[in-house]
Backbone bond lengths (Angstrom), bond angles and torsions (degrees), N, CA, C in turn:
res aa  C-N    CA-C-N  psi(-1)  N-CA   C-N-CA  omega(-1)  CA-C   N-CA-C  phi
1 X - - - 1.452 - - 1.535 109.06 -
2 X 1.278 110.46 139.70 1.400 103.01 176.31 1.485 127.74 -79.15
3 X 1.156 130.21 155.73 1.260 121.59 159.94 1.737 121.20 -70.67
4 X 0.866 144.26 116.82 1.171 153.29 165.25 1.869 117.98 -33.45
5 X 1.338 110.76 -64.46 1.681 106.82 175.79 1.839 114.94 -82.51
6 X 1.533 107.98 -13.97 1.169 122.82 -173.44 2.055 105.05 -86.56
7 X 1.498 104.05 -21.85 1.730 109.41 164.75 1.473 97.54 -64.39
8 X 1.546 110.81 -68.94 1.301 139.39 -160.35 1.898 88.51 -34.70
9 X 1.417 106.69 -83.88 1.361 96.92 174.02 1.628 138.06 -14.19
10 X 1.289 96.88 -75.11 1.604 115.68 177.77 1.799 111.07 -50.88
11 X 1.416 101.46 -36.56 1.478 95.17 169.51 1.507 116.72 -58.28
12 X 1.271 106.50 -49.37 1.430 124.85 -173.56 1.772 103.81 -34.68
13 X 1.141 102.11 -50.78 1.924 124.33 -154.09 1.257 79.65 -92.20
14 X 1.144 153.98 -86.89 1.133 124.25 -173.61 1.543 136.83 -49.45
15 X 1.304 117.63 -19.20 1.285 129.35 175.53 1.780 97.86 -58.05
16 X 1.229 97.13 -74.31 1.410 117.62 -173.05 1.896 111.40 -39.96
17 X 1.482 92.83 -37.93 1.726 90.77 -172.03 1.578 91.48 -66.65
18 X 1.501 103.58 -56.07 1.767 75.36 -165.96 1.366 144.34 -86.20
19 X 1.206 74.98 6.23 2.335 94.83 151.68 1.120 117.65 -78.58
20 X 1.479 124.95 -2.46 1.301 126.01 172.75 1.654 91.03 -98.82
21 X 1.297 124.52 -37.58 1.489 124.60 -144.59 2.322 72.17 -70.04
22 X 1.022 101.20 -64.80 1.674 114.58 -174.71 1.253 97.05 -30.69
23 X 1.136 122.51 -88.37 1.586 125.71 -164.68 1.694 111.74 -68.06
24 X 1.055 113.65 13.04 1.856 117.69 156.98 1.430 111.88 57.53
25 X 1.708 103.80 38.75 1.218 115.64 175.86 1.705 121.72 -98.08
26 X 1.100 121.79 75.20 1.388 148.49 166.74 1.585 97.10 -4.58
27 X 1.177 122.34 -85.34 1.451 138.06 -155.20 1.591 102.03 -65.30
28 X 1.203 113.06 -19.96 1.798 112.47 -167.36 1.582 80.90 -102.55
29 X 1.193 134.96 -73.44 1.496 117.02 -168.98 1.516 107.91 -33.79
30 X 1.378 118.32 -83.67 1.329 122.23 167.46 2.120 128.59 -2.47
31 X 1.368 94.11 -39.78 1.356 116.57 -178.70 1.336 108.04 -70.48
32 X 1.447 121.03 -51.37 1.572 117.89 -175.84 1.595 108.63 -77.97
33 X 1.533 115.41 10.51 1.622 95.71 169.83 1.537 107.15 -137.35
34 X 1.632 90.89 163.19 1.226 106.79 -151.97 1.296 102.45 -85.01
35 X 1.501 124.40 165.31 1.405 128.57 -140.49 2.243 97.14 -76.42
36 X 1.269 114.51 -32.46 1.193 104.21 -176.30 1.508 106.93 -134.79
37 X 1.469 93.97 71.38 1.681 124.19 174.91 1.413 103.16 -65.54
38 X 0.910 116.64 156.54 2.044 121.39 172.50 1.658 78.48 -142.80
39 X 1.814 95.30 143.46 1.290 107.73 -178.71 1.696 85.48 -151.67
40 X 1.353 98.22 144.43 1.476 137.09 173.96 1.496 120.79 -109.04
41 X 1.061 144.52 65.85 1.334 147.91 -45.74 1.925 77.90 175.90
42 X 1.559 126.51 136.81 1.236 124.05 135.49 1.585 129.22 -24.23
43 X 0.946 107.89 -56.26 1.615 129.99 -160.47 1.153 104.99 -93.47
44 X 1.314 123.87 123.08 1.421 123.61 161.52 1.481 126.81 -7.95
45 X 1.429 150.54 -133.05 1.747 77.27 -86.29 1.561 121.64 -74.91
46 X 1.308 134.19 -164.90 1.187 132.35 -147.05 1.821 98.92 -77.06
47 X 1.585 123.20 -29.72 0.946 112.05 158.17 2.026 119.18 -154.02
48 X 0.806 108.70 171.89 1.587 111.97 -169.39 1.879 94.60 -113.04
49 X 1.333 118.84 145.97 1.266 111.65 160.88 1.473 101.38 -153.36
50 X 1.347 123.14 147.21 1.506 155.00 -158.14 1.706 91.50 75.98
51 X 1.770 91.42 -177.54 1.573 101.46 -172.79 1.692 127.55 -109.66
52 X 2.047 86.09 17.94 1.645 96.48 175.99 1.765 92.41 -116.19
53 X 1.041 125.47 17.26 1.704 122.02 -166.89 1.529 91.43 -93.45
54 X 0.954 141.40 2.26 1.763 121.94 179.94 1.756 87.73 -130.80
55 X 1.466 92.70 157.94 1.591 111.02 -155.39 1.594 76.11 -111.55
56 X 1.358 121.98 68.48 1.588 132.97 152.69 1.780 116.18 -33.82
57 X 1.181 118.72 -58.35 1.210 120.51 -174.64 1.430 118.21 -76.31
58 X 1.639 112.57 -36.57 1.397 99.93 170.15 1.587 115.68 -83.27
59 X 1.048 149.87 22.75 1.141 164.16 -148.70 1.679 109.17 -134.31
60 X 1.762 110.07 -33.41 1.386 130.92 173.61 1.585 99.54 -76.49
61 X 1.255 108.94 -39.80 1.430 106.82 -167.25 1.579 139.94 -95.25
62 X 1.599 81.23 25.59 1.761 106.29 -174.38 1.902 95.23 -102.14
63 X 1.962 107.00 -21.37 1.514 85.08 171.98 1.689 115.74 -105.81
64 X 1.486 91.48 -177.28 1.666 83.45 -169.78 2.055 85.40 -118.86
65 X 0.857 105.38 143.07 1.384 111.47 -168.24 1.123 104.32 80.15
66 X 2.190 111.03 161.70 1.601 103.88 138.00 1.617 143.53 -17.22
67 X 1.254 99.17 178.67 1.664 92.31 -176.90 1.866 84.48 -154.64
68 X 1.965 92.27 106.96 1.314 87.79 153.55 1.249 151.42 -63.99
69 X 1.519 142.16 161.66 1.101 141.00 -169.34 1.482 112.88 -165.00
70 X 1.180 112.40 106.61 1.827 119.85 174.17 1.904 105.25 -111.60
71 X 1.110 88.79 133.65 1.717 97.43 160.71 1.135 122.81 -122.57
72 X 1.229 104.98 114.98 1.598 130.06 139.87 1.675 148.11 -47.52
73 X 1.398 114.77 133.36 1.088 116.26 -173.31 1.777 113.15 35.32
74 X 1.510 108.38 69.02 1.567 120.44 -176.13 1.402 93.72 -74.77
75 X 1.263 131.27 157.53 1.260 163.38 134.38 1.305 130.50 -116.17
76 X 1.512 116.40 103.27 1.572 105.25 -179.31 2.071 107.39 -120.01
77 X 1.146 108.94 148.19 1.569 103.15 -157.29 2.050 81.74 -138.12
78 X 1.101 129.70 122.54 1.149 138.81 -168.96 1.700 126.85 -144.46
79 X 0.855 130.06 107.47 1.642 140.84 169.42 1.323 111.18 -70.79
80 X 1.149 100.59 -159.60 2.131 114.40 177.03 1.151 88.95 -77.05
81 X 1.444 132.32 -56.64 1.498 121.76 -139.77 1.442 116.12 -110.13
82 X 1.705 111.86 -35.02 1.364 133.12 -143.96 1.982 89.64 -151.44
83 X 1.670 74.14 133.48 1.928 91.93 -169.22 1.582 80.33 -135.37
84 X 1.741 107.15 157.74 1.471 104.75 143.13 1.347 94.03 -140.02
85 X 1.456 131.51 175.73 1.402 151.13 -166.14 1.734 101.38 -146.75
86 X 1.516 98.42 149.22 1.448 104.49 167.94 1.654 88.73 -170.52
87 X 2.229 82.11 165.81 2.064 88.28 -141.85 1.524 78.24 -164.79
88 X 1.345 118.64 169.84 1.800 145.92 143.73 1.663 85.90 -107.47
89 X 1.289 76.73 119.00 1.908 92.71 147.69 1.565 115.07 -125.68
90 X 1.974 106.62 147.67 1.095 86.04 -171.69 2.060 82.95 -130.49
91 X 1.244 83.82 151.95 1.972 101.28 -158.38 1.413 100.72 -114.46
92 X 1.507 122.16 117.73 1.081 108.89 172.55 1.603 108.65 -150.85
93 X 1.083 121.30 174.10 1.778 129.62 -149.76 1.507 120.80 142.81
94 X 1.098 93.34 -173.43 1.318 115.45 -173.30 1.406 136.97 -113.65
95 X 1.972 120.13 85.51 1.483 99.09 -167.08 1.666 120.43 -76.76
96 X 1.177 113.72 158.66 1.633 134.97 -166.91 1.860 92.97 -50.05
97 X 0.950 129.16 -21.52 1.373 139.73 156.69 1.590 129.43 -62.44
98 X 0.820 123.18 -15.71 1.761 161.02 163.04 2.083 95.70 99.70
99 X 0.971 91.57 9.69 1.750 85.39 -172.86 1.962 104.37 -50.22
100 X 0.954 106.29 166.32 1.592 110.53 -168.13 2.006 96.62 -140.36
101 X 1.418 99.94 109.67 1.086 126.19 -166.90 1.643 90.87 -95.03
102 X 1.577 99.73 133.96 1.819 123.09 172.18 1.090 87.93 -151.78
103 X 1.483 132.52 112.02 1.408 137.06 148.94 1.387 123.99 -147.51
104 X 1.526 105.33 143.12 1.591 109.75 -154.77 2.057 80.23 -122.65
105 X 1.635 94.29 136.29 1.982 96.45 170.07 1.429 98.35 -163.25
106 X 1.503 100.71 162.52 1.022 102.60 177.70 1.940 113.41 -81.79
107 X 1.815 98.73 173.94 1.281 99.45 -170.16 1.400 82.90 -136.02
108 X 1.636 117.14 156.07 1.578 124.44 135.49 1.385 99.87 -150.08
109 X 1.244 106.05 158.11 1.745 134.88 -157.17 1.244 99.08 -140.17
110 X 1.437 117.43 126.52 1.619 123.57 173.95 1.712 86.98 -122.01
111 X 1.685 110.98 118.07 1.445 112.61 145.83 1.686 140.91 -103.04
112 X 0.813 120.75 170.73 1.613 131.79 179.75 1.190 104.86 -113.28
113 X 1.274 128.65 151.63 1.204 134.91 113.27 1.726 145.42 -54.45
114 X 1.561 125.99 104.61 1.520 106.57 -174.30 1.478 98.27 -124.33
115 X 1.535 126.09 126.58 1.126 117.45 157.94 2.325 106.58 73.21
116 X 1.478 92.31 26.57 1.396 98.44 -174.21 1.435 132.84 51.84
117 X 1.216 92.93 26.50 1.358 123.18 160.48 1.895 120.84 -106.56
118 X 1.524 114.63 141.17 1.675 120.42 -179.00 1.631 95.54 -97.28
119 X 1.687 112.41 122.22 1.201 108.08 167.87 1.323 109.48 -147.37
120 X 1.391 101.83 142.49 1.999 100.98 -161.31 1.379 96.80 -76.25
121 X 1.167 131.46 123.59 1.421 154.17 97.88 1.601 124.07 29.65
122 X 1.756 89.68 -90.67 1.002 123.69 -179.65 1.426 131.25 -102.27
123 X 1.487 132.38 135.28 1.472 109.64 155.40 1.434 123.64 -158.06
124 X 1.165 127.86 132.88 1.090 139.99 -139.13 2.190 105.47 -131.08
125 X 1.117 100.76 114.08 1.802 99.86 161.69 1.085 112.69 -170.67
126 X 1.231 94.57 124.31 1.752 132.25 167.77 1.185 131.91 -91.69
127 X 1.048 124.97 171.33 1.939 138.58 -164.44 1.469 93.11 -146.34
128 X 1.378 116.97 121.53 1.692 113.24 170.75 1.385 98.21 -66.89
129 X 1.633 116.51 166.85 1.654 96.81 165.41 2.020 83.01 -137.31
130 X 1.092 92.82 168.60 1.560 101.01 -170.57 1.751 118.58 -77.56
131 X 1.208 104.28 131.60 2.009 102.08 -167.80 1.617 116.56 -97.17
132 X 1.498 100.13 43.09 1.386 85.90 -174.59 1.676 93.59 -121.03
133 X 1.336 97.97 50.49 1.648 115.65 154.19 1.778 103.31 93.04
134 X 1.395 130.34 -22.22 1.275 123.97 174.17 1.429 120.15 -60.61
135 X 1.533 100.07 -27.46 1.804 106.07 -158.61 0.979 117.67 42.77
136 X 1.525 140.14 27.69 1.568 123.70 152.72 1.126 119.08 -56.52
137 X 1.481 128.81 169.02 1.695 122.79 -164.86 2.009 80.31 -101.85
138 X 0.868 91.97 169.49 1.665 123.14 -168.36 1.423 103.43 -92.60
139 X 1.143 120.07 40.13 1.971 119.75 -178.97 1.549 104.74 -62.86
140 X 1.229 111.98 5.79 1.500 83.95 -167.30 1.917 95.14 -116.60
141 X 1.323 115.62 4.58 1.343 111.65 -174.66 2.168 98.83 -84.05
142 X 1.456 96.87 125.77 1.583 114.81 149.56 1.204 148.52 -80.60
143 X 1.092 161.74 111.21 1.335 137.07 -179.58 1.985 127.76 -46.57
């Protein structure tokens, strides 16, 4: 069963991260995770672990503007200590290249509690890609 102010929380921290993830604020993303996060990440490589192992800022600096982000169909399920969340997010903008970003993937978020603080853990998002032998990723599926 969930806790009720303990969702409320975890929404919060996630809300907040990805208004940081939007506004390409390095140091505030960084803030909501916990010191030996493993993240599963779009982008190569297959995974990142602690919360200085992904090159966050140069990764911000391939777009030119913000970088939208809406979530979909949120689910957050939360205890005293240990929450996880799952969502479609769909990301879109503009890279410094003029490319024009529309992409919808899935998300899940495993958090902790440290020191009465919510800090993601975990994070995980994927793109199905289609199995009828091309393996392209599936960019074009919506909710």
């Amino acid at each position: 069963m969930t806790n009720t102010s303990e969702k409320a929380a975890v929404a919060a921290v996630i809300d907040d991260w990805s208004k940081a993830i939007g506004d390409k604020d390095a140091a505030r993303v960084l803030s909501h995770l916990s010191g030996d996060v493993v993240q599963y990440t779009l982008a190569p490589p297959l995974q990142y672990k602690g919360k200085d192992a992904e090159d966050l800022q140069g990764w911000f600096a391939t777009w030119k503007g913000p970088i939208g982000g809406e979530a979909r169909d949120v689910e957050i399920n939360a205890g005293s200590d240990v929450a996880f969340a799952r969502s479609l997010v769909h990301m879109t903008g503009t890279k410094t290249d003029g490319e024009q970003v529309d992409l919808w993937f899935r998300q899940t978020l495993g958090l902790i509690k440290q020191g009465g603080t919510w800090r993601i853990a975990h994070v995980h998002t994927s793109v199905p890609f289609y199995m009828d032998g091309s393996f392209k990723g599936a960019f074009d599926l919506k909710p």
